[in-house]
ZAMISE-857863 format. One record per residue (C-alpha): x, y, z; residue in one letter. Coordinates in steps of 0.02 Angstrom, whole numbers, plus 50000, padded with zeros to 5 digits. Layout:
N
XYZA/...
END
This chain:
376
536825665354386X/538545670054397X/540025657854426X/541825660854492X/543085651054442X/544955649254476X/546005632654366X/547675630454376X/548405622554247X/548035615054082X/547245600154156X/546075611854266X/545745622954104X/545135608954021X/543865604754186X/543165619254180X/542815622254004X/542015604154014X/541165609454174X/540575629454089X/540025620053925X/539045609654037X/538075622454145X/537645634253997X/536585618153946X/535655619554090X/535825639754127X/536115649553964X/535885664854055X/537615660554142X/539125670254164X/540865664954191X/542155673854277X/544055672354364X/545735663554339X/545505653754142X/546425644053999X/546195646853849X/544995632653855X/543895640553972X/543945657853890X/543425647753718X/541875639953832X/541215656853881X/542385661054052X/542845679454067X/544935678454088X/545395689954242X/547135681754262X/547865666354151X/547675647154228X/549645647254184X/550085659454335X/549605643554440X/550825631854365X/551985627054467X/552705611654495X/553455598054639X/553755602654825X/555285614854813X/554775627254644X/553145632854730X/554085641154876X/554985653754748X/553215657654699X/552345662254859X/552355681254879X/551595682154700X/550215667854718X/549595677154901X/549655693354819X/548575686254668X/547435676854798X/547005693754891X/546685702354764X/545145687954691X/544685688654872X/544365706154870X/543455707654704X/542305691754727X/541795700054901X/541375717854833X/540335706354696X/540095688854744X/539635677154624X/538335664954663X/539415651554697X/541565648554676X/542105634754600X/544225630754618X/544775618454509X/546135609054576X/547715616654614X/547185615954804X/548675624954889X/547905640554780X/546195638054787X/545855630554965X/546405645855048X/545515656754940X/543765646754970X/544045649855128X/544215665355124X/542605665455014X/541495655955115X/541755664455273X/540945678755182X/539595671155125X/539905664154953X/539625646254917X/540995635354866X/541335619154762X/542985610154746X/543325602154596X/544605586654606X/545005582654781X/546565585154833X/547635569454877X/547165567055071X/547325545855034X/549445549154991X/549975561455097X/549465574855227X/547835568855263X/547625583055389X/547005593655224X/545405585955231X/545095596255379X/545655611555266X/544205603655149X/543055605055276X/543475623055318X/543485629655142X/542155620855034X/540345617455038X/540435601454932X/541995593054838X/541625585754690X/542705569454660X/543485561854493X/544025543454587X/542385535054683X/543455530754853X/543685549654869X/541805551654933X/541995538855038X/543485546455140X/542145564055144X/540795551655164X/541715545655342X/542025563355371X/540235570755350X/540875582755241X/539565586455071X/540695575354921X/540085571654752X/540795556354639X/540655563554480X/541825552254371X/543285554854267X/543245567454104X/544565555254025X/543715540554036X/542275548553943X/543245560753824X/544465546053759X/543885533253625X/543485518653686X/543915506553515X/545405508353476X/545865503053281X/547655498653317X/547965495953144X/547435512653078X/548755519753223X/550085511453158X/549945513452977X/550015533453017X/551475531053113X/552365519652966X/552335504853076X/552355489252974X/552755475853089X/553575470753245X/553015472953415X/552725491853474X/553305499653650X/552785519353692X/553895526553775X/553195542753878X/554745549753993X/553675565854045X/553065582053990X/554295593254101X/555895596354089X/556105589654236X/555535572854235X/556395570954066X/557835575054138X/557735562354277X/556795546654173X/557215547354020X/559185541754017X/558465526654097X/557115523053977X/558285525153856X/559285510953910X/557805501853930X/557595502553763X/559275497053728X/559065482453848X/557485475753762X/558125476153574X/559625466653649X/558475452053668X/557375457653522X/557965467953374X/555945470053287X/555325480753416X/554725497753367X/554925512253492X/553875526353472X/553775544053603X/552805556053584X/553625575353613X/552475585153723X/553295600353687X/554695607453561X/556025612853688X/555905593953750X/556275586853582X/558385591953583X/558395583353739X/557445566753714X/558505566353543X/559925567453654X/559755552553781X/559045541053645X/560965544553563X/562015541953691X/561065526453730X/561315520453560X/559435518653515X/559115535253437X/558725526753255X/557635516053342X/556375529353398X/554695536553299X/554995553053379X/553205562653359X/552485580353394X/551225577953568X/550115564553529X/550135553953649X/548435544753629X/548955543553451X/550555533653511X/549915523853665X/548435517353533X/549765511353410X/550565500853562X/550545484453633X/551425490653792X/551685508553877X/553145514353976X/552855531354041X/553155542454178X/551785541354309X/550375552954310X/548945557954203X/549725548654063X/549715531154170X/547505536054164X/547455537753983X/548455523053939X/547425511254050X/545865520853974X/546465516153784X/546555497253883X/548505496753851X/549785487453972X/550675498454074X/552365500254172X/552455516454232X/553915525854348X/554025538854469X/555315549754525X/555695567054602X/557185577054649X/558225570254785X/557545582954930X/555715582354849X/555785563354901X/556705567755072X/555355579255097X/554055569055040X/554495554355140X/554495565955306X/552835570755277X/552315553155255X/551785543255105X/550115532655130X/549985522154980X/550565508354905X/550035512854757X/550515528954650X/549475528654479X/547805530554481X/547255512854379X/548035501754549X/547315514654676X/545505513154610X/545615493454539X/546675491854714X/547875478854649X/549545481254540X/548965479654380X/550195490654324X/552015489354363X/552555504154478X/554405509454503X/554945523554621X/556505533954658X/557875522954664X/556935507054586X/556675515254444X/558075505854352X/558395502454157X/558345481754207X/556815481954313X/555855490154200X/556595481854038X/556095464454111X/554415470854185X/553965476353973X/554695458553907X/553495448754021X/552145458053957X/552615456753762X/553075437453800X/551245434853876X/549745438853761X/548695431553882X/549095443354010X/549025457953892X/547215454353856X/546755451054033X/547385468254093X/546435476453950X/544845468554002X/545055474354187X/545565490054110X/543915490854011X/542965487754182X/543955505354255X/543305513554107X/541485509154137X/541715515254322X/542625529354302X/541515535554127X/539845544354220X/539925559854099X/540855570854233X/540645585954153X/538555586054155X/538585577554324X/539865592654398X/538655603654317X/537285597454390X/537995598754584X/538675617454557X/536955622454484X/536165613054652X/537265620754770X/537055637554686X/535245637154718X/
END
């Protein structure tokens, strides 16, 4: 049996070395083959073209990157149809890989998508593009399949790799002990992993912080860096709002960090998952570039929700601030109601330790198990 495979992304890498991992189980006569991380090439995955070639980011970057990505998506068109694999599997990144299923399919080859794309917020005209390019999507959120379910179109709940991945008892203590935390309350503070978002939330959570040890001078800040160019930077707003001294500045690990916390502020995203995972209280924010959101509010927003905890618990459990809300008081007295109320702490974990159990199906075997179907 050979597979085709195209991630984008480290997130995507990481799918499909779960999702490679999880066939050879089953197949051990399988081969691999396509766009990879290093993740995927470590699994077994034959690397025609790195996952990073995919990664790019928001609504305006990806334009600049167009000629290349079509060029790149010929070309895998070309060589999967002069040797097709016995079935394609794209891994997110669904501006990339929807196209190129289609082209795919229309020859012949069979084709899975891995993480739907997200027809419930915006441009929900893509699940006709869904329909067109892949035999089955395989879901990560359960009210995915039933939007393909109302559609008639071949979806798969699978669950989510996080919820099964991360621990699920956390030892608080142990966390803060290696972080030299002796006492006080602890806030993690997550402004992003890109520049980008850095650059837009973290002055304000900065000033959060400031606001909340106005009112409470034991509290013990601690962010995690996700990468070293982003450390001169965070070092830089947490000065000029005074609050620098304050902050356990740590290389990347974030579970590490949101474990040793009793509340999370972070910038929305996969982050805003794993902290409700870990069964920590949450305020999370969201914002993009000024014509991103223009943009983004022309093509039409659907939700009312943005992190992925309230979309699938459908109710606010975590505090969500967007674009212009997202403001140094709102969220400072959003994080003091939730140190000031224990009781609601604990309640949110429990409901957060319900997620887990609905979102933890071992995604990774059952993925495995719907490719290998399909495949025949």
């Amino acid at each position: 049996m050979k597979i085709g495979l195209v991630a984008g992304e480290a997130s995507g890498d990481l799918l499909g070395a779960g999702l490679i991992r999880a066939i050879r189980e089953r197949v051990p006569e399988a081969t691999f083959e396509g766009v990879a991380g290093p993740a995927m090439v470590e699994a077994g995955c034959e690397q025609w073209e790195d996952a990073e070639q995919l990664a790019v980011f928001g609504l305006i970057e990806p334009l600049t990157h167009i000629p290349r990505l079509l060029k790149l998506r010929r070309s895998l068109a070309k060589r999967w149809k002069e040797s097709p694999p016995d079935v394609f599997v794209g891994i997110d990144a669904p501006d990339f890989n929807l196209g190129l299923e289609k082209k795919l399919r229309k020859s012949g080859i069979r084709t899975v998508h891995y993480v739907s794309p997200s027809v419930w917020v915006w441009r929900a005209g893509r699940i006709e593009t869904v329909r067109k390019a892949a035999d089955r999507v395989l879901c990560i959120l359960p009210f995915e399949k039933e939007i393909y379910d109302e559609k008639g179109i071949d979806a798969v709940f699978v669950g989510h790799p996080k919820a099964t991945s991360l621990p699920a008892d956390i030892d608080v203590a142990s966390a803060r002990e290696m972080l030299d935390i002796c006492s006080g309350p602890v806030v993690a503070v997550l402004p992003g992993s890109r520049v980008s978002e850095v650059e837009r939330l973290g002055p304000v959570f900065a000033r959060t912080a400031a606001m909340l040890l106005k009112h409470r001078d034991d509290l013990n800040f601690i962010t995690p860096i996700a990468t070293a160019k982003l450390r001169p930077l965070i070092e830089q707003q947490l000065a000029a709002a005074g609050v620098l001294d304050r902050f356990c500045l740590v290389e990347g690990d974030s579970i590490e960090a949101m474990s040793a916390a009793d509340v999370v502020l972070l910038a929305s995203g996969t982050a805003a998952l794993e902290s409700a995972l870990l069964g920590k209280p949450t305020v999370a924010a969201y914002a993009i570039a000024r014509l991103g959101a223009v943009i983004a509010r022309a093509i039409g927003l659907r939700n009312k929700y943005f992190t992925i905890p309230n979309l699938v618990a459908d109710e606010a459990l975590i505090p969500e601030f967007i674009q212009e809300d997202v403001k140094a008081g709102a969220l400072a007295q959003s994080i003091w109601e939730l140190l000031e109320d224990p009781a609601r702490r604990e309640e949110i974990s429990r409901r957060f330790a319900t997620l887990r159990e609905e979102l933890a199906l071992g995604a990774d075997e059952r993925a495995a198990d719907a490719v290998i179907e399909l495949a025949g």
